[in-house]
C-alpha positions in Angstrom: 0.0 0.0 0.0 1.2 3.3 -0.9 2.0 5.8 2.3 0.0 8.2 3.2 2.5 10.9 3.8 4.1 10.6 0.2 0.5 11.4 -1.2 0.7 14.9 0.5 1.7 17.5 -1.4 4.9 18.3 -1.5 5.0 21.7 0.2 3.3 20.0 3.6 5.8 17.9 3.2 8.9 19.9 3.5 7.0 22.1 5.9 6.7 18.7 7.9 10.3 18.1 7.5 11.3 21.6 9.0 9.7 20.9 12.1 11.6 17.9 12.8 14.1 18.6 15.6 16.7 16.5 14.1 18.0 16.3 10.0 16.3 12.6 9.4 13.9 12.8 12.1 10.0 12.5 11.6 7.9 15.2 11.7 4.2 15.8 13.5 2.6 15.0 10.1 4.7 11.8 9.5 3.9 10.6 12.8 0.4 10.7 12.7 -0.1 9.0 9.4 1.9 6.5 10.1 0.0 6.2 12.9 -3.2 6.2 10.5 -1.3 3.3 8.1 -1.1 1.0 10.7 -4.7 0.5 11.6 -5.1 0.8 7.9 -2.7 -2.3 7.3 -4.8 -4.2 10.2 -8.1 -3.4 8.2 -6.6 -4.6 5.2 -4.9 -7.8 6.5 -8.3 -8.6 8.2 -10.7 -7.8 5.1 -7.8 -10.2 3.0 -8.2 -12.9 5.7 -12.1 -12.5 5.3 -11.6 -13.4 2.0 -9.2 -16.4 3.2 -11.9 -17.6 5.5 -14.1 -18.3 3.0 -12.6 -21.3 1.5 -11.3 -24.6 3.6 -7.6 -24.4 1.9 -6.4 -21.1 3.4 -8.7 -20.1 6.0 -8.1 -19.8 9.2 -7.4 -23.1 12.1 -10.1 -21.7 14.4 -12.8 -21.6 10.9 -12.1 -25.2 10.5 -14.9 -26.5 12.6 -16.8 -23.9 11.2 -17.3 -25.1 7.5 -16.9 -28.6 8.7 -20.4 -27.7 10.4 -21.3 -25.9 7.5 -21.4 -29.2 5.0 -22.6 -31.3 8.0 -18.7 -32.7 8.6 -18.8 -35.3 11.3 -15.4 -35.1 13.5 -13.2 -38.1 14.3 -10.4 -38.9 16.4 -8.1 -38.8 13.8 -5.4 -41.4 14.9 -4.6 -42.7 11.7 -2.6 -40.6 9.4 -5.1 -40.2 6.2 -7.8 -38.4 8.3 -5.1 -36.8 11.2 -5.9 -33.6 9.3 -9.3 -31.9 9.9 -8.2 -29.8 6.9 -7.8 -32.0 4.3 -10.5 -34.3 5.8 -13.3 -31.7 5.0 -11.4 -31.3 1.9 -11.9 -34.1 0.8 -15.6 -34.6 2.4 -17.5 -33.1 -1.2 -15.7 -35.6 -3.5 -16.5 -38.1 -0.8 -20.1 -37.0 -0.6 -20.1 -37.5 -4.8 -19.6 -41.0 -3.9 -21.8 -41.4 -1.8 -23.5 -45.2 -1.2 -21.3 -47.1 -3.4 -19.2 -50.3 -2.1 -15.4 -48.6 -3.3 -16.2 -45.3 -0.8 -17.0 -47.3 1.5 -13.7 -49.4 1.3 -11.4 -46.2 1.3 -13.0 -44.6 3.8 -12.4 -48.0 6.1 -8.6 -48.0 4.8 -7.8 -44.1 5.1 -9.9 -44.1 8.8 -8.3 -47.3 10.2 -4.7 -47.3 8.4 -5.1 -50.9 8.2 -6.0 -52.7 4.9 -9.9 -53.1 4.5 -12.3 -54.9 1.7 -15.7 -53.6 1.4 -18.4 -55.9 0.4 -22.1 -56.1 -0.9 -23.2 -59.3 1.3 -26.3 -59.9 -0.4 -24.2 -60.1 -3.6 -24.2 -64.0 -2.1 -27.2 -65.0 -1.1 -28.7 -68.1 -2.4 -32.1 -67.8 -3.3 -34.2 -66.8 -6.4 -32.4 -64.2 -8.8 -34.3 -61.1 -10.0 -34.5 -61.8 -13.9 -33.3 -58.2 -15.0 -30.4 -58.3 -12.7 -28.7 -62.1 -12.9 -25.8 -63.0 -11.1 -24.5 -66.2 -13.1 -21.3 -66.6 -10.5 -23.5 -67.0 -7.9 -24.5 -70.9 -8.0 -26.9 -72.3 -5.2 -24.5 -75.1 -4.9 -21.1 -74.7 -4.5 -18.8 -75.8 -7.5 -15.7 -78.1 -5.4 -13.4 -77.6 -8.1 -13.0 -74.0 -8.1 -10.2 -74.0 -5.5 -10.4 -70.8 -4.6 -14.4 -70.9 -3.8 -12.7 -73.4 -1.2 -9.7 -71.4 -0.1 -11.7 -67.8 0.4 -15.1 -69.4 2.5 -16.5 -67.3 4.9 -13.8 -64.9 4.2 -13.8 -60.9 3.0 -13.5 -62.5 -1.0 -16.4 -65.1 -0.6 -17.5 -66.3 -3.8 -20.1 -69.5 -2.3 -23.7 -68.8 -2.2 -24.9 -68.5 1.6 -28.4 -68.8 2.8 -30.0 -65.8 4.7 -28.3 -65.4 8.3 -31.7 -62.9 10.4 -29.7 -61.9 13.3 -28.0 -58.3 12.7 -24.7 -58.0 11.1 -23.4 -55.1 13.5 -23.6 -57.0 16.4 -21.7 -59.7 15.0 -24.5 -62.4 15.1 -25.3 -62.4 11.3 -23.2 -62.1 7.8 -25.4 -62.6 5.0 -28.6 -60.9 4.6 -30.0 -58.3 2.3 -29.5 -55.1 4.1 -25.3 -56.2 4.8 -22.4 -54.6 3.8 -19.3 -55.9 5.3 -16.5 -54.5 6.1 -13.2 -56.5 6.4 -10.5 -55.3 8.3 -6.7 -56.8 8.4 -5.8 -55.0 11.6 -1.8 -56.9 11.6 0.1 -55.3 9.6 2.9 -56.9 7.2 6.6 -56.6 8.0 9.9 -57.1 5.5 12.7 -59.2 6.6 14.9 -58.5 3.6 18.2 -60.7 2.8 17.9 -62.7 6.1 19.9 -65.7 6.5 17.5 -68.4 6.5 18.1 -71.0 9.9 19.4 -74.2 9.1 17.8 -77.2 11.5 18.3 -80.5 11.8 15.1 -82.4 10.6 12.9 -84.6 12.3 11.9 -87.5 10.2 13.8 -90.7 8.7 14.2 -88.4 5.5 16.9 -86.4 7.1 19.6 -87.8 5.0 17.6 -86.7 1.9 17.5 -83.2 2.2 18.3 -79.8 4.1 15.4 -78.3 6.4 15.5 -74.2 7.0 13.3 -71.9 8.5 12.5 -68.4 7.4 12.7 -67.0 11.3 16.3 -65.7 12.3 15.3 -67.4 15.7 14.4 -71.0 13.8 10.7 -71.0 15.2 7.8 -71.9 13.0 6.6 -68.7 11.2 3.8 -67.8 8.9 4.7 -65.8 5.9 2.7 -62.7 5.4 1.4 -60.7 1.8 3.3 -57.6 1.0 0.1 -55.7 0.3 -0.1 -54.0 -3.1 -1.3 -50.5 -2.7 -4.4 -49.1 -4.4 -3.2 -45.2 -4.8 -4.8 -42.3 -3.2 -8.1 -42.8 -4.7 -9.4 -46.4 -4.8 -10.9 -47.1 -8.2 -11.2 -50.7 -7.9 -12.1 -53.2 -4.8 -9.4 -54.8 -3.6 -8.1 -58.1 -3.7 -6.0 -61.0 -1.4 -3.0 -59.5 -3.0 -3.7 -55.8 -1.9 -4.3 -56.7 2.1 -1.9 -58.1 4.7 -3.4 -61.3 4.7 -1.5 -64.6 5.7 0.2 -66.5 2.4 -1.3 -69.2 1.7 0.3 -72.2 0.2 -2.4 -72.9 -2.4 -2.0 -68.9 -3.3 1.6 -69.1 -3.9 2.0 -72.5 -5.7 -0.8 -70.9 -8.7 1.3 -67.4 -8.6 5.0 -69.4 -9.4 3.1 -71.0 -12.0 3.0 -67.4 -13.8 6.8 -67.8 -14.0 7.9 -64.0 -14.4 4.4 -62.8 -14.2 4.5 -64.1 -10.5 2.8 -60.8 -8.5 3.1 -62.7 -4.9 7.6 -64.0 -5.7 10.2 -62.1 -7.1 12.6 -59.0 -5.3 10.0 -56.8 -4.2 7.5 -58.7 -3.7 6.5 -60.8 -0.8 9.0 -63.4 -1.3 12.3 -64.4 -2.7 15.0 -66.8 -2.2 18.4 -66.4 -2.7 20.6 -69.7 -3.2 24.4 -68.9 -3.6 23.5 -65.4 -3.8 21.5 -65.9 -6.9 17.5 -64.9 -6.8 16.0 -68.6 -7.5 13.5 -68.4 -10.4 9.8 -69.3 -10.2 10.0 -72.2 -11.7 12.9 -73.9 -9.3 10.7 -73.9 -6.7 7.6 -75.9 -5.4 5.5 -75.3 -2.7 4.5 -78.1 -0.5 3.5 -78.9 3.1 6.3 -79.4 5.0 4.8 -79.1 8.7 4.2 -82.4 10.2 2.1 -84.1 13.0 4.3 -82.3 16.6 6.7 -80.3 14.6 7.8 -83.1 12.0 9.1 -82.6 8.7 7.1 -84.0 6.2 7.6 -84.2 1.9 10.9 -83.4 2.0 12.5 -83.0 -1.3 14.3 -85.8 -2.8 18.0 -85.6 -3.8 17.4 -86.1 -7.5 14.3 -83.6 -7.7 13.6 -81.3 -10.5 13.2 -77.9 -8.1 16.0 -76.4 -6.5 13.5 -75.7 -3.0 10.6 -76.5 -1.6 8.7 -74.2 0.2 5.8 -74.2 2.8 4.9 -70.4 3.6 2.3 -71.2 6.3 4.9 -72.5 8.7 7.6 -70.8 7.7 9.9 -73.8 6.2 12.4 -74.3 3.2 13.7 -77.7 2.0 16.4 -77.7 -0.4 17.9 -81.5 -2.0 20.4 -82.4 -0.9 23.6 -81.4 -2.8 25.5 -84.5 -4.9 29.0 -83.3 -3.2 30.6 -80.6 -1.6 29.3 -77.6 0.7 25.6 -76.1 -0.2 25.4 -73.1 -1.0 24.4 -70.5 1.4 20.2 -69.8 1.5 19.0 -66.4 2.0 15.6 -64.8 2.1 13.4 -61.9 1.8 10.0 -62.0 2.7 7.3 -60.7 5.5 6.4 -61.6 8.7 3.0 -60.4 10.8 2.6 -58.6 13.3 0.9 -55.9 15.3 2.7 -52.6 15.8 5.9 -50.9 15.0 7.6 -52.6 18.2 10.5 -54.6 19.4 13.0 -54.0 15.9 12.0 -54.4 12.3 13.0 -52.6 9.4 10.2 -49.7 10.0 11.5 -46.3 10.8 13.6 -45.4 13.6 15.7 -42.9 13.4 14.0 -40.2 15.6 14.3 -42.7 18.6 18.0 -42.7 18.1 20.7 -41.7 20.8 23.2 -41.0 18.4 21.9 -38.4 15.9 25.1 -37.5 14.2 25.6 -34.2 15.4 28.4 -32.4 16.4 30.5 -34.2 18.9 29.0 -37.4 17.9 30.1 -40.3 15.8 28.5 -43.2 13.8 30.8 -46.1 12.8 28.7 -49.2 10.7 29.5 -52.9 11.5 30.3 -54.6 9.2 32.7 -52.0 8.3 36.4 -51.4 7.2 38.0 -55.0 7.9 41.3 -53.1 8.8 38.9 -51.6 11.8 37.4 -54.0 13.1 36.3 -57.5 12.1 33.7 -58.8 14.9 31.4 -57.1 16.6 33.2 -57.1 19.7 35.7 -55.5 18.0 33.5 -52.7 16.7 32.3 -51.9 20.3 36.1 -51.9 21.4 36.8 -49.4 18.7 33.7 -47.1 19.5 35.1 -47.0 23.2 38.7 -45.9 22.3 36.8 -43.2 20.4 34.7 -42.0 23.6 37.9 -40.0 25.1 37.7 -37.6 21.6 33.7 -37.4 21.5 31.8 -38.8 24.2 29.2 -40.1 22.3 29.3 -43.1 19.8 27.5 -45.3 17.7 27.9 -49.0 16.4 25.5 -49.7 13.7 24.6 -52.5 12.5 23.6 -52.2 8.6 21.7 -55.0 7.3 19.1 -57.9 8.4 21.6 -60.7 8.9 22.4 -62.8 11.9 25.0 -62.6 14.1 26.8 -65.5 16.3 28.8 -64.3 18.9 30.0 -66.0 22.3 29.3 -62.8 24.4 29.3 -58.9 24.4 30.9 -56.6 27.1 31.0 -53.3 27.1 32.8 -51.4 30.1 31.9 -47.3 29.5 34.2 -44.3 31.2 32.1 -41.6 32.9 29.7 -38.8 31.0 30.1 -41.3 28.0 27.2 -42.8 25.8 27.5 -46.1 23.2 24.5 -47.2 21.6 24.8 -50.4 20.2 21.6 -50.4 17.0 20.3 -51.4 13.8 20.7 -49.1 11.1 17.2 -47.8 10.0 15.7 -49.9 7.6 17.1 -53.1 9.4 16.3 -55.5 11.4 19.6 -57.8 12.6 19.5 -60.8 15.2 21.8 -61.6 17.3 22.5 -65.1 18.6 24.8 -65.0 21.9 26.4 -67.9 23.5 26.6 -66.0 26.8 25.3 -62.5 27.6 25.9 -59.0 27.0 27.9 -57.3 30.0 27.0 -53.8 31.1 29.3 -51.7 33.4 30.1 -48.2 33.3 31.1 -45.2 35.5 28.9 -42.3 36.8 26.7 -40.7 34.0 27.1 -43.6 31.3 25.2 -45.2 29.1 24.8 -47.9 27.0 21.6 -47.5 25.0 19.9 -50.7 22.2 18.0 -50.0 19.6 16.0 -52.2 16.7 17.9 -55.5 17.8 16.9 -59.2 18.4 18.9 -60.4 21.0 18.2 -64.6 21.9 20.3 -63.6 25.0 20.2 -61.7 27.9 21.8 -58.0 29.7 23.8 -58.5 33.1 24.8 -55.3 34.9 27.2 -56.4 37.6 27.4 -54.8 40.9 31.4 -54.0 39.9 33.2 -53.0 37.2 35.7 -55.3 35.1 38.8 -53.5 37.9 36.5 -55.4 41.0 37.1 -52.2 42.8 35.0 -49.7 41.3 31.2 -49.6 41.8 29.3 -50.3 38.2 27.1 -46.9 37.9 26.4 -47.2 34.1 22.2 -46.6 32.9 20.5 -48.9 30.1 17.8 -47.8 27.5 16.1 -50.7 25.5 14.3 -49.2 22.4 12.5 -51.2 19.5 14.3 -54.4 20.7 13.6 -57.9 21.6 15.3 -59.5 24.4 13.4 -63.5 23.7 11.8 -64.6 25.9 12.7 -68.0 28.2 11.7 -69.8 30.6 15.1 -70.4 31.5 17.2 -67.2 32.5 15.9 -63.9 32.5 16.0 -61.0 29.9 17.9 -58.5 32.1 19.8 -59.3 35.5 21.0 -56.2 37.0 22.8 -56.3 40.1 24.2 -52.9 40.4 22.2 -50.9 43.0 21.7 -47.1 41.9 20.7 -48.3 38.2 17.9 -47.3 36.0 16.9 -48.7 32.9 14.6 -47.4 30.5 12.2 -49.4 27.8 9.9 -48.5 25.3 8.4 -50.5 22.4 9.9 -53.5 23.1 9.6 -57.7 24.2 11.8 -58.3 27.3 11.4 -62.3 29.5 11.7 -62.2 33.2 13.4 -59.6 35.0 15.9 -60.1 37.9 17.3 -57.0 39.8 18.4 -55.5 42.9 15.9 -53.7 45.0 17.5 -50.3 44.5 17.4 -50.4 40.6 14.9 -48.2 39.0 13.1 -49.5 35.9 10.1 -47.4 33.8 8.9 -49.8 30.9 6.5 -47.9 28.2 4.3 -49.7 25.4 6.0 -53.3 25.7 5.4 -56.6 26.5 7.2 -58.3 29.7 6.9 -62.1 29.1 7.5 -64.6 31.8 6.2 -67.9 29.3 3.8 -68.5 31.9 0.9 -67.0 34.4 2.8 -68.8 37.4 6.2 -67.6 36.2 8.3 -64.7 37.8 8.1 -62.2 35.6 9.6 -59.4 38.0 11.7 -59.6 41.1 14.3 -59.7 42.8 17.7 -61.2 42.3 16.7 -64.4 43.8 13.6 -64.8 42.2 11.0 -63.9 44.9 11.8 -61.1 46.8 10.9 -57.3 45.6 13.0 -55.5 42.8 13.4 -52.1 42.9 10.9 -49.4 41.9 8.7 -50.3 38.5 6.7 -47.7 36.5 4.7 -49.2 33.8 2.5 -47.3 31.6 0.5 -48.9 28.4 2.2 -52.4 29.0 1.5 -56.1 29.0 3.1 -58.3 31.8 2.4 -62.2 31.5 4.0 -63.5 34.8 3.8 -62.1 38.3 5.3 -59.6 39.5 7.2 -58.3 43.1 8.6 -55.0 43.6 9.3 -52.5 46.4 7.1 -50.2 44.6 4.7 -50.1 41.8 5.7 -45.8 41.3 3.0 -46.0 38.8 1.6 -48.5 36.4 -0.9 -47.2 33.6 -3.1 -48.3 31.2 -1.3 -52.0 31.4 -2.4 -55.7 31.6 -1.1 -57.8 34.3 -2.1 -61.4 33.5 -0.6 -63.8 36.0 -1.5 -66.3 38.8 -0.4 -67.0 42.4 1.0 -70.2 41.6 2.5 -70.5 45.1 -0.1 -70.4 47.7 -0.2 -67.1 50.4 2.0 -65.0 47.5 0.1 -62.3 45.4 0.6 -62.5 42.0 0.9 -58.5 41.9 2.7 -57.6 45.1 4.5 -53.7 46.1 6.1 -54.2 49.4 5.1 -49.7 49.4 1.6 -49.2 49.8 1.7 -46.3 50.9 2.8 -44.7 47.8 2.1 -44.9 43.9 -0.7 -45.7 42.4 -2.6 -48.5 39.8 -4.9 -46.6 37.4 -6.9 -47.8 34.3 -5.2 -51.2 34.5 -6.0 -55.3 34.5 -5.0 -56.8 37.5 -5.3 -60.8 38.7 -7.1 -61.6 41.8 -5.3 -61.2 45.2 -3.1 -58.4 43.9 -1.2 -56.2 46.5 -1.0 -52.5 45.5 -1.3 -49.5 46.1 -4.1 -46.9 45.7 -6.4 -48.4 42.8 -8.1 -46.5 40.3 -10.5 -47.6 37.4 -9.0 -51.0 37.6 -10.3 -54.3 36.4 -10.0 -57.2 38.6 -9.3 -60.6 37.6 -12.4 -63.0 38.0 -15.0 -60.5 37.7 -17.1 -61.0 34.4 -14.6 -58.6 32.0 -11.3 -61.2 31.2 -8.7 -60.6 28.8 -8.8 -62.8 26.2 -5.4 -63.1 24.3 -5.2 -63.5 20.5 -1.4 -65.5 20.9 0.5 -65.6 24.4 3.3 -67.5 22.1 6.3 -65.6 20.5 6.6 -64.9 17.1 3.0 -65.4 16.8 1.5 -63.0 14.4 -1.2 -62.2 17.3 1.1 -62.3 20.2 -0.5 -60.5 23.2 -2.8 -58.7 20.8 -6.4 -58.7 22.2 -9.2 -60.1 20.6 -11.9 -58.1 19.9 -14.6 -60.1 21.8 -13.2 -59.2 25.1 -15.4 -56.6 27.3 -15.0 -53.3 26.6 -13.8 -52.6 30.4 -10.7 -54.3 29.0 -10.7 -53.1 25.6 -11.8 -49.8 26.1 -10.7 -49.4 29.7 -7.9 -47.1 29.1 -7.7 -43.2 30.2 -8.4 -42.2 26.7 -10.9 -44.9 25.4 -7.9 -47.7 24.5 -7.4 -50.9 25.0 -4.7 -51.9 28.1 -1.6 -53.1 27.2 1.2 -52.9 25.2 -0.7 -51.9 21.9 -2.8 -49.4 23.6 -0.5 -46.7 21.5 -2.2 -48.0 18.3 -5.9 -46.9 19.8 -7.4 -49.7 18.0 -11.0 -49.0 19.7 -10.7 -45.2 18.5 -9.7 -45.8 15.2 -12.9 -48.2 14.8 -14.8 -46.0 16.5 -14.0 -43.2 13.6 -14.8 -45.4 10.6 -18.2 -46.0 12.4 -18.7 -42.8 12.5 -18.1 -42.3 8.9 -19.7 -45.0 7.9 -23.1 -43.9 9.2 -22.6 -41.2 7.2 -22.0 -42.8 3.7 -23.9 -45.8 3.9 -27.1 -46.2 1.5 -30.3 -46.0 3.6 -32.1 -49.0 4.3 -28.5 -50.8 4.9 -26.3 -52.2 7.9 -23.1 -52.3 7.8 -20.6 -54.6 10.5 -16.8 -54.4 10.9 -15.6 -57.9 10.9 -11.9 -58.3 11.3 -9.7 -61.1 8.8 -6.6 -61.1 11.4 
């Protein structure tokens, strides 16, 4: 805008100027109409935002609501990250609206509100009964064909192709499926997760056969593992219903074998895609391999390839195993794979993103040295953390990172730390790399150290003794556990940590049994503290049964009981345990006096302190478990038929537990909500969930 004062004319200008007191001062006139300019520019900038205000994309935060109100805009939570903006989710609510009532909006509005992968469905699209003449559907047979396979394979599932008869009760209480009025709404709520270039695990095999052939297993850890669909993703907008191959559904064996028969047109094998193997370093074709049944009855081996066959592999991807023949002479060639594994969350190390959790964030004074790195370096991984401490006197802070997804076997770890220092010992991001220790990893440090993991899989444990390596000094180093696994075992504990004064620190991870002194300090958030069993000691004391030191758990599951001196605070967590000695509690804080138990499950007979909102064990709301086995797909996930005092008894509507981050009830709260809004009248829709 032009000033005022330069519209004057020129002679009250220079009069202006004369009465300044100063050469470059501003005179009486100058003053006020600058004066004048500013409420001008305020009238201006207010009638512009006016203008703003009028339109969703540049008005104003507080209008928001407003023109949401306006076009009838029903708010959500918001949790998953398609609808986290009330901005762009009245945006996007008039090309919605356009779309109103048919089966595809439906199906994005269940993927964008949930984040998980979703299939909407016309239910009455199967009923078997008499066909309206003008509208035939000549798929849908009364009687089932058997030798359409897939018919078979997809029954009673979100891609049901058999012909049902009519099911009265209501579909959104879960009672009925197939009616009329039904829309269904499938929902994969685990989510698919890469292992990419993983050493498969060579075992020894059960059967008669083992002479015939060499037995793998996908899992790093050698456990039976399903093998999970990379989902193929739809775009932005969804223009066409999705299929098996676009949701995070288990792979099934009948699934693969027809996609290797496409050879190079396989969609589910190849690099990229859900699977791939790797023999000598060479990506195996689709035609070298065969898929088969290899699980057993109790853990057997069972059509094991023989030496002279045709393939080059056999594979079984609903347990997780690889056969290869066995090789005419000579060493076989090394096996590795890449595929994906289920689970629930982004916890306890995977190749998701990490890197804002990291200790180390390669700033100034910091350092970053990969393993495996420069041979002339280091060559084991013991010998990476020996280099990264004789770097701690010239920086203070260090990092060994490990680059890839491979597995490691190592006879032990120790890792001695000088004071005001930090090493953290991690997976790069994008990796996800197990280690296999014959003996344990060693903590000790002096005042105001750290040793901080992050994204591993350790099938080992973490020992803090009460001294440091000299026997003379006192060990006063502090642990942080982040995105790891520590395996559980009913053997040894996870963590033993004898030195008094200690604090550890966990988030997002699977730890065993705990064993520590009573003056360690230990806060746990959004992870899973597995004992292998109810009766088990999952926290204690050194010995076993008397109190460790002071616990705060919040948004945690515990399976195992537990004894400290106090419980400082446990939130929004699942205690599920048993006495399993008579007289003990299976929850017991010698301090009652302090702390508190809020918005948690707790067994019967539990010792605590102040309770608030709690649900006790025994009464008619019980948590009902999914999988309390490791590497599980479901592992301590809830299932959704238990009570809502459970499973939306947290502080914020959540479930307890570990995955109460996720806010699984709140996300399907919001696609209810939108739902009712985009649903043809005269319908009912029901959210049934596929894992």
């Amino acid at each position: 805008m032009t000033k005022l004062f330069e519209l004057l004319p020129a002679l009250y200008r220079l009069r202006d100027s004369n009465l300044a007191q100063s050469q470059g001062a501003r005179g009486p006139l100058a003053s006020l109409l600058m004066l004048v300019e500013e409420q001008f520019a305020v009238l201006s900038e207010n009638l512009d935002q006016l203008y703003d205000d009028q339109f969703i994309e540049t008005c104003a935060p507080w209008v928001i609501p407003y023109i949401g109100d306006l076009i009838g805009y029903q708010a959500v939570n918001g949790i998953a990250p398609a609808v986290s903006s009330p901005r762009a989710e009245i945006a996007n609510t008039i090309s919605f609206r356009r779309r109103k009532g048919t089966v595809l909006a439906m199906e994005q509005l269940a993927r964008d509100v949930t984040g998980w992968g979703a299939h909407a469905a016309e239910l009455f699209q199967v009923l078997a009964g008499t066909q309206y003449m003008n509208h035939p559907r000549l798929h849908n047979h009364y009687a089932p064909d058997l030798r359409l396979w897939k018919n078979r394979l997809y029954l009673n599932s979100a891609f049901e192709r058999t012909a049902h008869t009519v099911e009265v009760r209501r579909i959104a209480t879960g009672g009925g499926r197939y009616n009329v009025q039904n829309i269904g709404i499938f929902v994969w709520s685990l989510n698919a997760y890469s292992l990419t270039l993983s050493p498969a695990t060579a075992v020894p095999p059960t059967t008669s056969q083992a002479a015939a052939a060499l037995c793998f297993r996908f899992s790093p850890l050698g456990i039976d593992m399903p093998l999970f669909n990379n989902p193929v993703s739809q775009g932005a907008d969804i223009t066409a219903a999705s299929g098996p191959i676009n949701v995070p559904a288990r792979l099934r064996r009948l699934i693969l074998c027809d996609d290797l028969q496409k050879g190079a047109d396989a969609a589910y094998y190849g690099e990229g895609n859900s699977l791939a193997l790797y023999l000598g370093g060479q990506l195996l074709n689709a035609n070298q391999i065969q898929v088969c049944n290899l699980s057993g009855a109790d853990g057997s081996w069972i059509n094991l390839p023989a030496a002279n066959s045709r393939y080059l592999a056999s594979v079984d991807p609903e347990s997780g195993r690889i056969a290869l023949p066995a090789p005419a002479s000579g060493t076989p060639p090394s096996l590795q794979t890449s595929f994906y594994y289920g689970f629930n969350a982004d916890m306890a190390g995977g190749e998701y993103a990490r890197q804002s959790t990291f200790a180390i964030q390669t700033t100034q004074g910091e350092e970053v040295w990969p393993y495996p790195g420069n041979p002339a370096q280091y060559s084991t991984l013991q010998d990476a953390i020996a280099f990264a401490l004789a770097r701690l006197p010239v920086v203070g802070r260090v990092a060994v990172e490990i680059t890839n997804s491979g597995v490691y076997t190592v006879p032990a770890l120790t890792v001695d730390l000088p004071s005001n220092t930090t090493i953290e010992l991690r997976a790069a991001d994008g990796s996800r790399p197990t280690l296999i220790l014959a003996g344990e990893i060693t903590a000790s440090g002096a005042a105001s150290s750290l040793l901080a993991l992050n994204g591993l899989v350790i099938q080992s444990g973490v020992h803090a003794p009460v001294d440091r390596p000299d026997g003379a000094t006192p060990n006063q180093i502090s642990l942080s556990v982040t995105h790891c696994t520590l395996v559980p075992n009913s053997s040894q504990p996870s963590l033993l940590l004898e030195a008094p004064g200690l604090r550890l620190t966990v988030s997002k991870s699977i730890l065993g049994a705990m064993r520590l002194s009573g003056l360690v300090t230990v806060t746990i958030a959004d992870s899973i503290l597995d004992a292998t069993s109810l009766s088990a000691v999952a926290y204690s004391a050194l010995d076993g049964s008397g109190a460790g030191g002071a616990l705060t758990m919040t948004g945690c599951t515990v399976v195992g009981r537990i004894h400290a001196t106090l419980l400082s605070l446990v939130s929004n967590s699942i205690i599920w345990a048993s006495s399993g000695v008579a007289a003990i509690p299976p929850v017991w804080s010698d301090r009652r006096q302090a702390g508190c138990v809020r918005f948690s499950y707790l067994p019967e007979g539990s010792v605590t302190p102040g309770q608030f909102e709690c649900v006790q064990q025994g009464s008619q709301s019980q948590s009902l478990f999914v999988s309390l086995q490791y590497g599980d797909p479901g592992y301590s996930k809830l299932l959704t038929s238990t009570p809502d005092a459970v499973r939306r008894g947290a502080d914020d509507g959540g479930e307890m537990g570990a995955f109460h981050f996720l806010l699984a009830p709140l996300r399907e709260n919001d696609l209810r909500v939108r739902l009712r809004e985009y649903i043809p009248a005269g319908l009912e829709f029901g959210i049934i969930y596929e894992n």
